[in-house]
N, C-alpha and C positions, 0 to 999 in steps of 0.2 A: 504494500500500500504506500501510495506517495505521499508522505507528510510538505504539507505546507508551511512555515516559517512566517507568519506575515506579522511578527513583534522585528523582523531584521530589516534591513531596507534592501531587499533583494527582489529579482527577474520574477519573481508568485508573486508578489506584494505588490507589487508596480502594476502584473497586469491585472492583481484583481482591483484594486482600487481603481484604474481605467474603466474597468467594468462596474462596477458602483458606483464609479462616479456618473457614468454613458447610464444609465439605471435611472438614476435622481435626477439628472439634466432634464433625462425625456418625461418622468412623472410633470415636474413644475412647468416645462413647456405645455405640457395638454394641457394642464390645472391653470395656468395661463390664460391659453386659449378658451378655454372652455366660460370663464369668466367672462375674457373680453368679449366672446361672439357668442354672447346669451342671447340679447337682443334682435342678433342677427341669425336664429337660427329659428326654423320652422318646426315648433313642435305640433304633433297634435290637440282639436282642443279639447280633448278628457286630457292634459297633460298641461292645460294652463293654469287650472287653478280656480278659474270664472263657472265654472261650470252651475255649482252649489250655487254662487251670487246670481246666475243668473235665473233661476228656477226660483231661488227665494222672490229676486224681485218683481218676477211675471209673476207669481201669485197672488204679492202686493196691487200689483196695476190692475188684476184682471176684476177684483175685488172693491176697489177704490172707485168714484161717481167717476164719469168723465171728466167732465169738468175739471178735473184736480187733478188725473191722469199726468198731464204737462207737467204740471211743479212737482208732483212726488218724482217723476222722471230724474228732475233737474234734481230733487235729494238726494235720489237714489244714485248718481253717480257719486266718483273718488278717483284718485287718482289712477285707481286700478282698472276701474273700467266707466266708460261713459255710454249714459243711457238716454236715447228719446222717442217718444214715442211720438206716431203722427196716426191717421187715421185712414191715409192712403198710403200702400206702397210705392204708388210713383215718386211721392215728396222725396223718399229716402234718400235718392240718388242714388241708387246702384247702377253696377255696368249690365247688368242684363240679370239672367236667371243665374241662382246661383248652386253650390250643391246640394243636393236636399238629404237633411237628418232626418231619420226612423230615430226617434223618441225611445222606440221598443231594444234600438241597441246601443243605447246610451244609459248605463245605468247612472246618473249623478241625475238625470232629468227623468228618468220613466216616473219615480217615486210619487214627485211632487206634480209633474205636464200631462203623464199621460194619461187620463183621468178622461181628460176631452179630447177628440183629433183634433190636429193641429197643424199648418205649413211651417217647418222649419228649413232655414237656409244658411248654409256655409260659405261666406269669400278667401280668400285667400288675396295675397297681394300681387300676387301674379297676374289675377284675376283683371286689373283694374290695366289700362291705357300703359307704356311704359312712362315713366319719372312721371308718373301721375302723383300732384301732392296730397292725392285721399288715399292712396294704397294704404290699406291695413287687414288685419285681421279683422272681420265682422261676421255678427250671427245675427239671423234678422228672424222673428219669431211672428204669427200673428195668432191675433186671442180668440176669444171666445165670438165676440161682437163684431169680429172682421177688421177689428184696426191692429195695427204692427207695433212691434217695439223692436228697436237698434239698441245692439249690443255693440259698443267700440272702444278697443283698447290705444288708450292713450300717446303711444309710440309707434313709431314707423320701424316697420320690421323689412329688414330690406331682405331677408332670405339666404339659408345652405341648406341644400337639400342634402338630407344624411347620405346621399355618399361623396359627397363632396366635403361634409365635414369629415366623416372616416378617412378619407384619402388624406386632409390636412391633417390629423390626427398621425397618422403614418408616417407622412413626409415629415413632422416636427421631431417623430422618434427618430426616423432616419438620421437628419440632422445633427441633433443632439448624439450618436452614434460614432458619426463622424468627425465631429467639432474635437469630441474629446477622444478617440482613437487618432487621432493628424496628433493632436498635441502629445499624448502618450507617448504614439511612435517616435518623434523627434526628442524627447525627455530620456527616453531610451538608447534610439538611434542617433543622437546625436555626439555620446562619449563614443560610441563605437568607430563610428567613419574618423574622429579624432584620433584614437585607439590606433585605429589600420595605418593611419597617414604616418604618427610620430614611429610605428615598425617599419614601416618603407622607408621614411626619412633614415631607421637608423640603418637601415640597410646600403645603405650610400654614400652615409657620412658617421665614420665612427666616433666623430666629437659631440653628437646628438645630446643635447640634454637629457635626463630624466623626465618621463613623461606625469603629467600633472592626475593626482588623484580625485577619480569623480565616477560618479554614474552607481550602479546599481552594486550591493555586496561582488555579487559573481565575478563582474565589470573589476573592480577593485581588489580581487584577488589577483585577477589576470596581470593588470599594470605593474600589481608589486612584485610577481614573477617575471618580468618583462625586464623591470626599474634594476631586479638583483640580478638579472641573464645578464643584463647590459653592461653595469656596473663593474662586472668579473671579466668580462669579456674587453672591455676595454683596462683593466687591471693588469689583464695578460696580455695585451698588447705591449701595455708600456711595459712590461717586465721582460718580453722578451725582447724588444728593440735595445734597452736599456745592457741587456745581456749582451748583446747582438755587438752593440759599440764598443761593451766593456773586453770584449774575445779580440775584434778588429785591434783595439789600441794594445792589447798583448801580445798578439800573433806580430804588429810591426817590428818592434823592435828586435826575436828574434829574426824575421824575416831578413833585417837589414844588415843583420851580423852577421848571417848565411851569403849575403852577396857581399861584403866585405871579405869575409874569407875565402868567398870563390874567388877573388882578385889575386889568393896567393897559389891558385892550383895551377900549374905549369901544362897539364894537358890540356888544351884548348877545346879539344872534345868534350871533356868530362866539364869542363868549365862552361862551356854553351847548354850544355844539356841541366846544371846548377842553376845559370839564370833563366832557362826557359820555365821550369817547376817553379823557382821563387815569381816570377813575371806570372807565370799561372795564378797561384796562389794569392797573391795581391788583388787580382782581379775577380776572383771568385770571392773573396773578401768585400772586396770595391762593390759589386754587384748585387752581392746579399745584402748589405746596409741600403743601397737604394732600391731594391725592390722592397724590404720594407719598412722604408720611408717613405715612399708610395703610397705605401696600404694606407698611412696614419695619418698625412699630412694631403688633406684635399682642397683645391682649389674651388671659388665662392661658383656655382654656374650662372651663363650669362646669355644672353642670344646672341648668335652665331652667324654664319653664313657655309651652311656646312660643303655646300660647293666646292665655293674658293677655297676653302680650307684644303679640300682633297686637291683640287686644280693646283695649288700652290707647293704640293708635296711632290707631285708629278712634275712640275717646272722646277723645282730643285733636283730631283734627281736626273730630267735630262742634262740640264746643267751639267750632271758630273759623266755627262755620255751615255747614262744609263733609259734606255727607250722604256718610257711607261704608260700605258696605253690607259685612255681614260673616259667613261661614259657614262653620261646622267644629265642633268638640269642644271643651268646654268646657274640658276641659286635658289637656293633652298633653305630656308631660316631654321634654329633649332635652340632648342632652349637646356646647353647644359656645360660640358666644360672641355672648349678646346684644349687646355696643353694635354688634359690627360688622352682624349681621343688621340690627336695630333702624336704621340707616343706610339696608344697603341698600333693604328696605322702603320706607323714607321717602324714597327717589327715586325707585324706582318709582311709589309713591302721587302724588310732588308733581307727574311728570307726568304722569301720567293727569289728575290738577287741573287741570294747567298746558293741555293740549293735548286732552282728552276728557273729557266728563260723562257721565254720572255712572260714579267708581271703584267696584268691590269688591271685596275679598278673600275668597280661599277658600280654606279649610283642610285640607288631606284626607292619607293616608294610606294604604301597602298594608305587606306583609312585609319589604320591603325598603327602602322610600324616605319620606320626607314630602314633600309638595307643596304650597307656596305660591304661589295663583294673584293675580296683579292685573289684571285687566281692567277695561277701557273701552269705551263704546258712538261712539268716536273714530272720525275717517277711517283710522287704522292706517297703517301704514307697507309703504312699496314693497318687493315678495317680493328684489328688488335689496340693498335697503337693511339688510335685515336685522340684517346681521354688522355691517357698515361703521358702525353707529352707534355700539359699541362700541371703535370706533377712538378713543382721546383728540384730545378738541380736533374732532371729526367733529360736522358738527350738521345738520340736515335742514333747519332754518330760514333763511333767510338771511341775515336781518338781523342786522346788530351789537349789536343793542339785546340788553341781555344780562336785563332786565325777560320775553322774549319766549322770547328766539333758548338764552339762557343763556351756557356757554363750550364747552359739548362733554363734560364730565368727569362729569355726574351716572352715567350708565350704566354707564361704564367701573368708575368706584368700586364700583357696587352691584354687576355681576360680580365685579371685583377681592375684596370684601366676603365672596361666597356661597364663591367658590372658596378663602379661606382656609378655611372652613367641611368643604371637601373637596365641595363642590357643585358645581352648576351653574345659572347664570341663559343663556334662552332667550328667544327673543319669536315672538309668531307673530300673523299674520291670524285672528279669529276668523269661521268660515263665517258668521256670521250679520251680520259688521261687529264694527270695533271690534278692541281688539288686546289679545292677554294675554301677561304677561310671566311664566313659571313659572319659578321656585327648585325643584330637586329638590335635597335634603341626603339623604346616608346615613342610615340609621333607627339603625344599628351604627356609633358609631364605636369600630372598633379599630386 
């Protein structure tokens, strides 16, 4: 059995009190309604009230000399109902014939009327001309002696036929359903989309503040699990950069006493093959510190021209003779952070240089994504190999010669690079030969 909670401020309690509240809104709106369109609503008249009054006071009239007929009339009205009596039905002014009551199915009047036959008549305000100023309820009765008595109530009854009042009844529950579920949702839904946005943000930028406590128990458990992932996560960051620096400045200085000493080794062989390992080692050093430095230190995003950016990578490298073939849209705005893109790029590019001729890039675009292609007419790389080259320090090459082989860290950077971006970098076999490495970035960043 699922226990409810609702003494916590939690995801039950929220949504029942939406529901209690959407409950009460719609009671007072009817209770509302029902007050204000008393007036204006068309009851029956066994359901006025008049009924009793009117039976009383036709027994009065019918009893009473003529003569005095008129004035007890004018007694006999109130504010509740007005009475006159005439002696012709023409005087009355009615709009024509109106419905006729059976006495016999009226019990408030069989009691006391029906006694003697008698014409009874029903109007309604429908009944009358339209924006006619006499529309009213009216019952018009005639006595024993042949003359009439007007039954009319006081107020203008402009009319809801019950199912236009039930339809309004509905529609106000409806409303009130709505008013207070729209609010609900956002009281709810609005820590969340907050919630999503500051985990995407930190997914981007690892200097992301903590995120602000609010919303619902549940809501609130989540963040502090988020706020303490976060918190450690960037703890091990600094601890292992920090590490990272404190290895570099100890490995230099022996470093630099291994090529001082090689200065005294007399085989020149053994002496070249001394500085190539320490000139390695320096550099796989050099390499590891700025890839991540990378990771830690991101640049503010900004709009772009991701075009020229690419067009302007391409005109540097032909520059250095290197042919780069280039295709897309002459410009294309983009909302996030050249130098790291502009990086990653130029590792992709360098090896495709490095390892397959001839590179090109390609530019393209749908509703949702941009798509930066780099392809090479290369031998590509094993369907195995795929992932595992973006492992740091991973290299498909085998040799040391870092001229060649490198240290492993190009690839991983340019992912590292795309995915601050909120992207992602892929590689794949091209069916025809040859390997393409695509960047998809968001078109939207929000």
């Amino acid at each position: 059995m699922i226990r409810l909670d609702l003494r916590r401020d939690g995801i039950s309690r929220r949504i029942a009190l939406t529901i209690i509240a959407a409950m009460l809104i719609s009671v007072a709106l009817n209770i509302a309604f029902v007050q204000l369109a008393g007036v204006w609503a068309r009851p029956p008249l066994s359901q006025t009230g008049l009924l009793e009054q009117i039976a009383v006071t036709t027994r009065m009239l019918e009893a009473a000399p003529i003569d005095q007929r008129e004035h007890l009339a004018q007694a006999a009205s109130n504010p509740q109902l007005q009475v006159h009596w005439s002696t012709q039905r023409e005087s009355l002014a009615l709009p024509g014939p109106g419905t006729p009551i059976d006495l016999n199915e009226v019990p408030e009047l069989r009691g006391l009327l029906a006694s003697h036959p008698r014409q009874v008549e029903g109007f309604q305000p429908a009944d009358w001309p339209e924006d006619s100023p006499t529309a009213h309820y009216k019952l018009v009765m005639q006595l024993a002696d042949g003359s009439w008595l007007d039954f009319t109530p006081p107020y203008r009854s402009w009319g809801l036929s019950s199912g236009m009042r039930f339809t309004i009844i509905g529609l106000l529950a409806l409303l009130a359903a709505l008013l207070v579920a729209w609010v609900g949702t956002r009281q709810l839904a609005g820590p969340l989309q907050r919630f999503a946005r500051a985990a995407r943000r930190f997914g981007s930028d690892l200097r992301a503040p903590p995120i602000r406590l609010e919303g619902p128990h549940e809501l609130r458990q989540a963040i502090t699990a988020f706020n303490t992932m976060q918190a450690q996560i960037q703890h091990f960051i600094a601890e292992r950069t920090q590490m990272l620096a404190a290895i570099s400045h100890d490995l230099r200085a022996p470093l630099t006493r291994m090529r001082l000493r090689g200065e005294f080794i007399e085989d020149a062989e053994q002496q070249r093959k001394l500085f190539r390992d320490v000139d390695e080692m320096q550099a796989m050093i050099n390499a590891a510190l700025g890839f991540f430095r990378d990771e830690t230190h991101l640049e503010t995003a900004t709009p772009f021209d991701l075009a020229e950016l690419l067009q302007t990578l391409v005109d540097d490298y032909r520059d250095q003779q290197i042919a780069v073939d280039f295709k897309g849209p002459a410009n294309l705005v983009y909302l996030g952070r050249p130098l790291g893109l502009k990086r990653a790029i130029t590792n992709l590019i360098d090896n495709a240089v490095k390892y397959a001729q001839p590179p090109a890039v390609r530019l393209s675009s749908n509703a949702h994504s941009l798509f930066i292609d780099v392809c090479d007419q290369g031998p590509g790389i094993p369907e195995a190999a795929l992932e595992e080259v973006f492992v740091p320090f991973f290299r498909l090459e085998s040799s040391r010669n870092r001229n060649t082989g490198g240290v492993g860290l190009g690839l991983p950077s340019a992912r590292t690079a795309v995915r601050e971006q909120g992207g992602e970098l892929k590689l794949s076999n091209q069916p025809g030969g040859g390997l393409r490495a695509r960047i998809v970035l968001p078109r939207i960043n929000d």
